[in-house]
C-alpha positions, 0 to 999 in steps of 0.5 A, spaced: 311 258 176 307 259 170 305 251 170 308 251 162 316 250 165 320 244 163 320 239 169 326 238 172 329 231 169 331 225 174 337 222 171 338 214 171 341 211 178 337 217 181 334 215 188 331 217 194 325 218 199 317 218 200 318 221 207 312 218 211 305 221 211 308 226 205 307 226 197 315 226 192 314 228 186 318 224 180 320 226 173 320 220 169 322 221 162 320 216 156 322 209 157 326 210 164 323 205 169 321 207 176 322 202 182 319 204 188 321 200 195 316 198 201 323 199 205 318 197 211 314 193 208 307 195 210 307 201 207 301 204 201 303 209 197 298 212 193 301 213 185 299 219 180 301 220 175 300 226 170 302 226 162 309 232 159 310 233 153 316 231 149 320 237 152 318 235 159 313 241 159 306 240 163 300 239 158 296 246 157 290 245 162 285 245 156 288 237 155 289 234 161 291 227 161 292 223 168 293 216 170 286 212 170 283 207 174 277 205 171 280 205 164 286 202 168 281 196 169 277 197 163 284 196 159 287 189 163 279 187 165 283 186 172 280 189 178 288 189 180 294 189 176 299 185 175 306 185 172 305 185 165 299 190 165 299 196 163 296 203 167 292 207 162 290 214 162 283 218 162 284 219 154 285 211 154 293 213 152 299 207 156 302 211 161 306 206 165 308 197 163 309 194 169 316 190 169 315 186 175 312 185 182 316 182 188 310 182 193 304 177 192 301 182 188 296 185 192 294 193 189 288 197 190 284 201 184 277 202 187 278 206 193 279 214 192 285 217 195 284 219 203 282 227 204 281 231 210 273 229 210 274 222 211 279 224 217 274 228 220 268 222 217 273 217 222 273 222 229 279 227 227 278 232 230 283 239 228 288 238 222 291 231 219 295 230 214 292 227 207 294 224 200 290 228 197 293 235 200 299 232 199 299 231 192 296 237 191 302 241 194 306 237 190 303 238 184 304 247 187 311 246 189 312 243 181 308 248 179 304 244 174 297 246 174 291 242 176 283 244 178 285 243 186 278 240 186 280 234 182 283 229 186 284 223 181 283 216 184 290 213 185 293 206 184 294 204 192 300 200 192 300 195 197 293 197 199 289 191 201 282 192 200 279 184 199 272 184 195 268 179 199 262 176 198 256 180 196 260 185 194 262 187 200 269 190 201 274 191 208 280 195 209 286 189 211 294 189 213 297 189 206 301 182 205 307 185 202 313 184 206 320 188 207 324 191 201 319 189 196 319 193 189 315 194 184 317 197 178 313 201 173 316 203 166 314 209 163 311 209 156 311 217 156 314 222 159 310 223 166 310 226 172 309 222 178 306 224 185 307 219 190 304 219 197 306 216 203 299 215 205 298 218 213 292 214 214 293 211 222 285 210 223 284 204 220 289 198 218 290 201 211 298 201 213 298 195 218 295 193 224 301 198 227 297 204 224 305 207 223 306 210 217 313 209 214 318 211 209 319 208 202 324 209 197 325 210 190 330 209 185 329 211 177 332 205 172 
């Protein structure tokens, strides 16, 4: 693909899986709402999300706009967003409104998406799974085009990342539970990269270190 096609569209009521350790892209079109479910209840996804044009197309390379963090934080004045805010992108331009929240509401936007550098950082030896590598293989698989040296920080859903004193910060159990859903209403047409994240080191995905299944369903 030339990386300029029309995406395929998700139709409301659509619905589906983020298979364990694996990305899913998802076409959102403007003013639909995407609802994704911690079926399992401890399970981060990493959420990307990248601007389409009126037609569904993918923005020429020249114009890159993608899901932000820093200007995610700059734009609520929060380190973690709530139901109500909003998720911004590097051109400062509101992608998604957050609806609503069933977890205590516990995200993570400071720590990068995991590669395989960190896995080999934490003793891996030989191949592992990561969120970069998965979003960037979807990213082919839809034949939207990105720099495959560019890995945009992601909103870490459900990721428990406390700051502590001094500054500090630590890699936790998440506190969300079973079945909780937070759904994100799409301020423009986008598509979305979800990544189930394979990280089994560190408690980042429970304190069982078994990546799971998530769900989800377009409103």
């Amino acid at each position: 693909m030339s990386g300029r096609e029309s995406l395929a569209v998700l139709e409301t009521g659509t619905s589906g899986a983020i298979e364990a350790r694996k990305g899913k892209g998802i076409t959102v079109k403007k003013s639909q709402s995407l609802k994704i479910i911690n079926t399992h209840g401890k399970q981060v996804i990493d959420f990307f999300a990248f601007a389409l044009d009126t037609d569904l197309k993918p923005l020429p390379p020249t114009t890159m706009n993608f899901l932000s963090m820093q200007h995610t934080r700059s734009g609520n004045m929060r380190l973690s967003p709530t139901s109500g805010s909003k998720l911004f992108s590097n051109l400062r331009k509101t992608m998604f409104t957050i609806e609503n929240d069933t977890s205590p509401g516990i995200h993570d936007t400071l720590v990068p998406a995991c590669d395989p550098e960190r896995y080999r950082q934490l003793g891996v030896e030989g191949y592992h799974a990561s969120c970069a590598e998965n979003l960037h293989i979807t990213l082919e698989e839809v034949g939207y085009l990105f720099p495959k040296d560019l890995t945009p920080a992601p909103l870490n859903l459900w990721m428990n990342v406390p700051v502590q004193d001094e500054g500090a910060l630590a890699f936790v159990e998440p506190v969300s539970r079973e079945g909780d859903y937070v759904i994100l209403k799409a301020e423009e047409n986008c598509l979305v990269v979800c990544s189930a994240c394979p990280q089994d080191i560190t408690p980042v995905n429970g304190y069982s270190q078994k990546p799971s299944d998530c769900h989800f369903e377009i409103l």
